[in-house]
NUVOLUM-871407 format. One line per 8 residues: their letters; for each residue z negated, y negated, x negated of C-alpha. Coordinates in pm, 1 decimal. Layout:
<babas>
A) Z Y X  ...
</babas>
This chain:
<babas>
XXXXXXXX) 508.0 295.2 2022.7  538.3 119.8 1701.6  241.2 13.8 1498.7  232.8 -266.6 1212.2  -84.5 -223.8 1025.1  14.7 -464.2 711.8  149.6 -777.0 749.4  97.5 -928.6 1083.9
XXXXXXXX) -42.9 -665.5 1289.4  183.1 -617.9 1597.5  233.9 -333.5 1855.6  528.3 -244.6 2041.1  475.4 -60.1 2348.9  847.3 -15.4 2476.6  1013.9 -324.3 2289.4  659.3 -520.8 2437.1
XXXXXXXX) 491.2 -681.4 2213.3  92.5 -591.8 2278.4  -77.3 -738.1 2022.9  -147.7 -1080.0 2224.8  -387.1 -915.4 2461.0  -626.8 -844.0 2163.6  -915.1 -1074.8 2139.6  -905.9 -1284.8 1775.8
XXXXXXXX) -1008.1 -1134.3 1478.0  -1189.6 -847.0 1600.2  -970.3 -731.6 1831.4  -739.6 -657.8 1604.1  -973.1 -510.4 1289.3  -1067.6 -269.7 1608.0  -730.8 -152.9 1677.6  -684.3 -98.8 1306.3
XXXXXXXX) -1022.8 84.9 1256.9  -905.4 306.2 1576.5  -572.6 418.2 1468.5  -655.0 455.1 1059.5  -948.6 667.4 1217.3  -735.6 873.8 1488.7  -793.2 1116.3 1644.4  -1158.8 1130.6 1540.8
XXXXXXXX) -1375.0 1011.6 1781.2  -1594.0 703.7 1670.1  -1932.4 612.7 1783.7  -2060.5 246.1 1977.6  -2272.9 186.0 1688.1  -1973.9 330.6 1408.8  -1775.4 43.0 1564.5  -1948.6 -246.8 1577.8
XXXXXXXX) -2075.0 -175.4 1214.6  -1661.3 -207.8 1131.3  -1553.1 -516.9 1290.8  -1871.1 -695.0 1279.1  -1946.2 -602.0 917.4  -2177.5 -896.5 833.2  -2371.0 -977.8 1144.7  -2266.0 -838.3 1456.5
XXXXXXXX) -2348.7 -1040.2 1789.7  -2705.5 -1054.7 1924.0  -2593.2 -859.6 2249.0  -2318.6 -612.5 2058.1  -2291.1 -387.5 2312.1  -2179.2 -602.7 2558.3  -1904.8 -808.8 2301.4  -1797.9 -421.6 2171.8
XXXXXXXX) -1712.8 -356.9 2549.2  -1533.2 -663.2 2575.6  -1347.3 -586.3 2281.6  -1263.9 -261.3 2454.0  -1144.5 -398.4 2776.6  -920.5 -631.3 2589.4  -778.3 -347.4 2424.5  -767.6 -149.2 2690.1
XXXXXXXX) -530.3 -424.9 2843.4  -327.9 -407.4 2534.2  -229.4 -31.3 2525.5  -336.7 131.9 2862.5  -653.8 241.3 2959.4  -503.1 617.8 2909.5  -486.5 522.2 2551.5  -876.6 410.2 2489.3
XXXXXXXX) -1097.8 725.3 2639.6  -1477.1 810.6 2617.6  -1798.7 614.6 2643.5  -2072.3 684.9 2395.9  -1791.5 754.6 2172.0  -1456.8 610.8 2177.9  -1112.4 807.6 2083.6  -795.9 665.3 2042.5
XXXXXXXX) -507.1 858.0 2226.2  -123.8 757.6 2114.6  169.8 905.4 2190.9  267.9 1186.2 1955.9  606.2 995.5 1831.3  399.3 685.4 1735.7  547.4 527.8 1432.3  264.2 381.8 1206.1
XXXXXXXX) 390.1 139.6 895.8  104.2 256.6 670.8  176.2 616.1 779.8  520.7 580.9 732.5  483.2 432.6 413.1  249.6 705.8 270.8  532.6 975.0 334.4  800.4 767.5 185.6
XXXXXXXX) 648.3 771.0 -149.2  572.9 1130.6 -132.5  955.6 1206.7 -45.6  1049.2 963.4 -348.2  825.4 1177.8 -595.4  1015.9 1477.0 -413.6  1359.0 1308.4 -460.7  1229.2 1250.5 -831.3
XXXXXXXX) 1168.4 1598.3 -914.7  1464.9 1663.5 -765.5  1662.7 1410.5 -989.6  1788.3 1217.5 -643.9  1767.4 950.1 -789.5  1903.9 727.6 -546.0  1701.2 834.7 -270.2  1416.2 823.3 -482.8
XXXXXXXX) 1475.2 442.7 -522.1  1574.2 363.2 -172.5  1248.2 582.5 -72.9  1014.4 352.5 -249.7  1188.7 33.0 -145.3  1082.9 159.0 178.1  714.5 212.9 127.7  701.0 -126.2 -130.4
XXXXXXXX) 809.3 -312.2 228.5  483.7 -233.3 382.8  275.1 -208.9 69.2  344.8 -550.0 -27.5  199.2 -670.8 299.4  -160.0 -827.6 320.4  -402.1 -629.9 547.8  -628.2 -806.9 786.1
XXXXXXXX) -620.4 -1090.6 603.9  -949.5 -1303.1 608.6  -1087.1 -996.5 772.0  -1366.2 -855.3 534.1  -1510.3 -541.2 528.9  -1579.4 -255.5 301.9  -1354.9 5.9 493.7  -1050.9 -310.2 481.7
XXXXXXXX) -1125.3 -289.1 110.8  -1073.2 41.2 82.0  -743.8 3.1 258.7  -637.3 -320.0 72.1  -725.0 -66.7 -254.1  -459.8 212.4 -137.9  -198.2 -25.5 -57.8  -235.5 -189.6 -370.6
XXXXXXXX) -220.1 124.1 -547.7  94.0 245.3 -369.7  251.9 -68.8 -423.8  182.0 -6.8 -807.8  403.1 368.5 -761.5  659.3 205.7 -533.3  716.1 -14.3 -906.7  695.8 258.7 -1103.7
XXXXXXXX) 955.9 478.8 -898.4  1215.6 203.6 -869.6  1192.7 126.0 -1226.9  1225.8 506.6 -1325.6  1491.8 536.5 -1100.5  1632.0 243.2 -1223.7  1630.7 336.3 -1584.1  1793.5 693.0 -1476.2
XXXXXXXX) 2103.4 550.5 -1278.0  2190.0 243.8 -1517.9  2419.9 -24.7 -1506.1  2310.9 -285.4 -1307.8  1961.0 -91.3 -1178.2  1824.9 -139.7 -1536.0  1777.1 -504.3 -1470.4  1603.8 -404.4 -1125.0
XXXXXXXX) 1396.7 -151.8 -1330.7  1274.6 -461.0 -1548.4  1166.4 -653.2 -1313.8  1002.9 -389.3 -1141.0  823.4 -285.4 -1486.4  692.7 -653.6 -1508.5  573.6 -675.5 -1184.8  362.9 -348.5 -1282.8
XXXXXXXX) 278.0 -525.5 -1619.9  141.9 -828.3 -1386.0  -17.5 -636.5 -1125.9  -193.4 -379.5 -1367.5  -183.3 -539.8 -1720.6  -460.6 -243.8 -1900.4  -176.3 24.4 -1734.2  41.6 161.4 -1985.1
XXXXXXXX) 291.2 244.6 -1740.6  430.1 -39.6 -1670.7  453.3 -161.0 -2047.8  622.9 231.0 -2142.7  882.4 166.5 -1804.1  942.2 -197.8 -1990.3  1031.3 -63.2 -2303.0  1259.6 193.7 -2193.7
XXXXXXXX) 1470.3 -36.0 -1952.0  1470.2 -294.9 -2235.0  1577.5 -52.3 -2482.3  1849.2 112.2 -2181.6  1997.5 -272.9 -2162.8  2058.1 -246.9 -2597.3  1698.6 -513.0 -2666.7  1544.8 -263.0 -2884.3
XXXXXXXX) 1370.8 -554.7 -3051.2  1233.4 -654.9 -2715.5  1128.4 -339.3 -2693.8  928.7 -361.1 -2986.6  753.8 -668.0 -2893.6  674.3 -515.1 -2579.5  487.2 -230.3 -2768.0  287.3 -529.2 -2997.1
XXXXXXXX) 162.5 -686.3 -2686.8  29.8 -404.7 -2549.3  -115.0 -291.2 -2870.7  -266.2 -650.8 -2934.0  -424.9 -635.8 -2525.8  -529.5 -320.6 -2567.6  -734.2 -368.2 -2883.8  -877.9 -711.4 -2795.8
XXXXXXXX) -1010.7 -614.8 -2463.3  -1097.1 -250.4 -2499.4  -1095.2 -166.4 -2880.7  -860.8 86.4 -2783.2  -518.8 186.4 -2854.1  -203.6 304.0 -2673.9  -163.5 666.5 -2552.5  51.9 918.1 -2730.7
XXXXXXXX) 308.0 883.0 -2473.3  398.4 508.3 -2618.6  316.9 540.4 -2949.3  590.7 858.3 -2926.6  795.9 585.4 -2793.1  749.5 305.8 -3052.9  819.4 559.3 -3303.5  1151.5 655.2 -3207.8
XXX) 1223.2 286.4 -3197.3  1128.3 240.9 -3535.5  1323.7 528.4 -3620.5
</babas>
């Protein structure tokens, strides 16, 4: 079984494609809630708090069983067990995108520390694949927050690994590492990682005096919108430039 949480949620069961058996919207935020929540079992009332966040239906016991059948339809009824509280049973090779994705970064900080750099790089290409993906979209709900919040933060060290890694292997991966570092400057603009990656890739591609500028902006954001300014860590940087 293959589960795609981000992006357009899909489920292959075999090479079939499941997801069409859900029922709209909900349907699918309750297959999401399930398997982000496995194998703890959830609670009736748990459940229809999550995909009917807002207002849930005047008879929500009857529309969360309905829900259930439908899914039950989807994925086998071996797969959807208990009554007062629900579990979700998968098989143990189940291949999760968001799961997946969560051990490819860790293995590119591994490959890091390691100085792999290459596999570092192709690690976090993996992980930026899913992390880049929307998550229920037009879906709202506090616990979709939460996950739309840790997939925008991994996306944010996907950048910051392929732009190390890019710096580290130069040639033609410093360009990549730029553009990663000002996609991290766009995403995050008050983190100073992104600005310090810039610098050094700018400074690895001989635009020392890019570099510099680089530093001013951030220096100039920093003090206009929080009255603070940059860490040691770039200032130690800007210095050796100037030196």
């Amino acid at each position: 079984m293959r589960v795609q949480l981000s992006g357009r949620l899909k489920v292959d069961i075999g090479g079939h494609h499941a997801t069409p058996a859900l029922r709209g919207m909900q349907g699918r935020a309750l297959l999401a809630y399930l398997i982000l929540n496995r194998p703890r079992a959830i609670g009736r009332e748990e459940l229809v708090g999550a995909i009917w966040p807002q207002e849930p239906p005047t008879d929500a016991g009857a529309a969360l069983r309905t829900q259930l059948s439908h899914l039950r339809a989807a994925l086998g009824r071996e797969s959807v067990v208990g009554r007062s509280a629900i579990e979700l049973r998968l098989p143990d090779d189940t291949w999760v995108d968001v799961e997946a994705a969560d051990r490819a970064i860790e293995a590119a900080g591994e490959a890091m520390r390691g100085s792999s750099w290459r596999d570092a790089r192709d690690a976090a290409r993996a992980a930026l694949k899913v992390a880049e993906g929307p998550f229920l979209p037009g879906f709202a709900a506090p616990w979709a927050d939460q996950v739309r919040g840790e997939l925008a933060e991994l996306e944010l060290r996907c950048h910051e690994v392929i732009a190390r890694a890019g710096i580290e292997l130069g040639g033609s991966e410093v360009a990549v590492a730029e553009r990663s570092a000002r996609t991290l400057i766009r995403l995050a603009p008050f983190r100073e990682t992104g600005y310090m990656l810039l610098m050094r890739a700018q400074v690895a591609s001989g635009k020392s005096a890019e570099a510099l500028r680089t530093y001013d902006e951030l220096r100039r954001l920093l003090n206009a919108e929080l009255g603070s300014a940059p860490g040691a860590e770039v200032q130690e940087l800007h210095r050796e430039l100037l030196g």
